[in-house]
C-alpha positions as a Markdown table, in Angstrom:
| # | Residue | x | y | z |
|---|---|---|---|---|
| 1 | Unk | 21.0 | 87.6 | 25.5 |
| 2 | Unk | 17.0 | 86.7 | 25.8 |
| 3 | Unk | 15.1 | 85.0 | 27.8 |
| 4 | Unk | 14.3 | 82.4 | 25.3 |
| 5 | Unk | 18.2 | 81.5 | 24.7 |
| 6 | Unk | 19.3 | 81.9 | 28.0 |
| 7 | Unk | 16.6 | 78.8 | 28.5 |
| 8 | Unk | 18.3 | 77.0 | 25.2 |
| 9 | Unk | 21.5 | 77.6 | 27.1 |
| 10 | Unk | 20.0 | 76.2 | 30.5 |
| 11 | Unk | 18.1 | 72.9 | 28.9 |
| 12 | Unk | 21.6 | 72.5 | 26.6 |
| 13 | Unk | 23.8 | 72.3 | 29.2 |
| 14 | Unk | 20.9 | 69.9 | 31.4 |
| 15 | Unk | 20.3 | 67.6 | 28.9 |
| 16 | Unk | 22.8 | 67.3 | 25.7 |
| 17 | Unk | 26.4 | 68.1 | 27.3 |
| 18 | Unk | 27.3 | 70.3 | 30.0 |
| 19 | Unk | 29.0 | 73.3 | 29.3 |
| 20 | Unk | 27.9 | 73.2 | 25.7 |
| 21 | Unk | 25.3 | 75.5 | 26.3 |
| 22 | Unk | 27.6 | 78.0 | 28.4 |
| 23 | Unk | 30.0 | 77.9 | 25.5 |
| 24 | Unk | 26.8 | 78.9 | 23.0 |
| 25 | Unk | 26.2 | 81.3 | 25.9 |
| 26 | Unk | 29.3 | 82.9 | 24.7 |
| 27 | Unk | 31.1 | 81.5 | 28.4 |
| 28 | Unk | 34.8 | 80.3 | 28.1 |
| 29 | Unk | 34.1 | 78.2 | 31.2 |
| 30 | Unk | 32.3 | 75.8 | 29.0 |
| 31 | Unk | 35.1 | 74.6 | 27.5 |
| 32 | Unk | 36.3 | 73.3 | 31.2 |
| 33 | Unk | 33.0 | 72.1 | 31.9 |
| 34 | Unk | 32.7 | 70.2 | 28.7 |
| 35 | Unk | 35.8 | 68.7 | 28.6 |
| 36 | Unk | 35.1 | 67.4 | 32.7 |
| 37 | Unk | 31.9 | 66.1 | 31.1 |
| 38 | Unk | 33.2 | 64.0 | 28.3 |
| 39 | Unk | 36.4 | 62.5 | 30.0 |
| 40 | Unk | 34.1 | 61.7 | 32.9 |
| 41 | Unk | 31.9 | 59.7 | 30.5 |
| 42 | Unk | 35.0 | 58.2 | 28.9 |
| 43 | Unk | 35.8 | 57.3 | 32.3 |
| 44 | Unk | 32.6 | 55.2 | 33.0 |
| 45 | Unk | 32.1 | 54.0 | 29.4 |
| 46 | Unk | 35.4 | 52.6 | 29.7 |
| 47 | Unk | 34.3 | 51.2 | 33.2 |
| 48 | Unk | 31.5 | 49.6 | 31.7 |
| 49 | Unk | 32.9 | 48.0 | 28.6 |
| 50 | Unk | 35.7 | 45.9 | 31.1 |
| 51 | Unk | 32.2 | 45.2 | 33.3 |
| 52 | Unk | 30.6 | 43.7 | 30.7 |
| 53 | Unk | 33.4 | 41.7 | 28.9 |
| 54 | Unk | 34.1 | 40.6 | 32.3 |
| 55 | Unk | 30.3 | 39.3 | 32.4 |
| 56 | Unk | 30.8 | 37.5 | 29.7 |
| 57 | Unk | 33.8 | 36.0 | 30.1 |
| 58 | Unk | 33.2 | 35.0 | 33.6 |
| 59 | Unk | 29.5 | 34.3 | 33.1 |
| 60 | Unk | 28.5 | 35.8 | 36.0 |
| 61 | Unk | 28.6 | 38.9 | 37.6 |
| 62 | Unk | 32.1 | 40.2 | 39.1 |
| 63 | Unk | 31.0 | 40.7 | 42.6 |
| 64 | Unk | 33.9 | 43.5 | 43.6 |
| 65 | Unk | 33.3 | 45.6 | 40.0 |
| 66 | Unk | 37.0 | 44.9 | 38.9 |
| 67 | Unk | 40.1 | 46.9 | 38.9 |
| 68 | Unk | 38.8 | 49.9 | 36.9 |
| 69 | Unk | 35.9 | 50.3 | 39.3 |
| 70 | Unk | 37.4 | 53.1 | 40.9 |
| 71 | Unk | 38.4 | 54.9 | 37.5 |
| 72 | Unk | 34.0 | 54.1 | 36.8 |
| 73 | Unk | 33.4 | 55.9 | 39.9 |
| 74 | Unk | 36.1 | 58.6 | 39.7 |
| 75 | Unk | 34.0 | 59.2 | 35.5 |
| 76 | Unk | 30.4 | 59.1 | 37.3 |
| 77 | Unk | 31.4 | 62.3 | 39.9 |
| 78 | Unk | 33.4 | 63.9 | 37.4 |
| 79 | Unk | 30.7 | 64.0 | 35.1 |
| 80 | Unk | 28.6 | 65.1 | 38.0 |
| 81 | Unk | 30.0 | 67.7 | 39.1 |
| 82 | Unk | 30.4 | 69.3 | 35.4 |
| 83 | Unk | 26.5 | 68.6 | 35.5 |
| 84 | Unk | 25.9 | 70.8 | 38.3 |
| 85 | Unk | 28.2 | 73.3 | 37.2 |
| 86 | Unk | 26.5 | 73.6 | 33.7 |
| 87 | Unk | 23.3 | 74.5 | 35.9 |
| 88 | Unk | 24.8 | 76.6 | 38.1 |
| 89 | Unk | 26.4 | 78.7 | 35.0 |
| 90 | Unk | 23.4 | 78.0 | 33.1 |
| 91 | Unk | 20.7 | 79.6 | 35.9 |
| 92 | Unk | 23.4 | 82.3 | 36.4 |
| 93 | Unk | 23.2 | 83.1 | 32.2 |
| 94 | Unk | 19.0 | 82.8 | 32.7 |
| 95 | Unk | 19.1 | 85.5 | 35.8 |
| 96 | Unk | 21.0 | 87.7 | 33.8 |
| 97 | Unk | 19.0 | 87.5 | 31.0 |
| 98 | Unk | 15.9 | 87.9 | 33.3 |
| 99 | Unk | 17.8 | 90.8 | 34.6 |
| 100 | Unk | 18.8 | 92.9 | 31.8 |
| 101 | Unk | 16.1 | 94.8 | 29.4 |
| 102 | Unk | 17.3 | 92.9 | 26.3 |
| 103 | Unk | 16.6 | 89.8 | 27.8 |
| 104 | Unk | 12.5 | 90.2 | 27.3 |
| 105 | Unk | 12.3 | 89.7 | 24.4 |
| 106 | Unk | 13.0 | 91.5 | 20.8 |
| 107 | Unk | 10.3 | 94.3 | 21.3 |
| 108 | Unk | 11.4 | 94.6 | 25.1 |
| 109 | Unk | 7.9 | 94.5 | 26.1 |
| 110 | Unk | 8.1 | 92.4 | 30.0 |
| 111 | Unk | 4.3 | 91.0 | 29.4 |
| 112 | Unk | 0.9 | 91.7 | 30.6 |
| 113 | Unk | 2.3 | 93.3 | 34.0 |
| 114 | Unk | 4.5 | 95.8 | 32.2 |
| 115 | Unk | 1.5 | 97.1 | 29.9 |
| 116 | Unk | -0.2 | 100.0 | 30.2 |
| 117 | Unk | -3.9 | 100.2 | 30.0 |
| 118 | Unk | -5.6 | 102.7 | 28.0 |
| 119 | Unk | -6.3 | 106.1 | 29.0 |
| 120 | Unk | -4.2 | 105.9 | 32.0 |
């Protein structure tokens, strides 16, 4: 893989979904991380709904977070931790690509430090 999609991979994984961008990366563990991601989100956005019909039906705030506060909680750190694993996986899919002479680039060329000046 390039350089230039192992950074698609990286940034997808960051900022749309972890483990997306490992599974576009051609990783299986993206599947797990995606699926940690998106049942931790269901998690808190169920969290949050009950909070805020709860804020309306009350009219004020519920001071101890309600009954579902630990399942809120429980979505927030699973979602975090499939966050930090999508980086992880996602700066391990960058090194390689960094590593590996297919990963500069289509001509393979590494940039101005790799070229050689002429007459040498």
């Amino acid at each position: 893989m390039d350089e230039a999609r192992a950074w698609a991979s990286l940034m997808t994984n960051l900022l749309v979904l972890p483990g997306l961008g490992s599974v576009l990366a051609g990783r299986r563990v993206g599947w797990i991380q995606a699926a940690l991601a998106l049942v931790g989100f269901a998690l808190s956005a169920f969290w949050l709904v009950w909070f805020a019909a709860a804020l309306v039906r009350e009219g004020g705030f519920p001071l101890d977070g309600g009954p579902y506060l630990p399942l809120g909680l429980a979505g927030v750190l699973l979602f975090a931790v499939s966050w930090i694993w999508g980086l992880v996986t996602g700066l391990g899919i960058l090194g390689e690509s960094r590593r590996t002479p297919s990963g500069r680039g289509r001509s393979g060329a590494g940039g101005p430090v790799d070229r050689v000046p002429p007459g040498a």
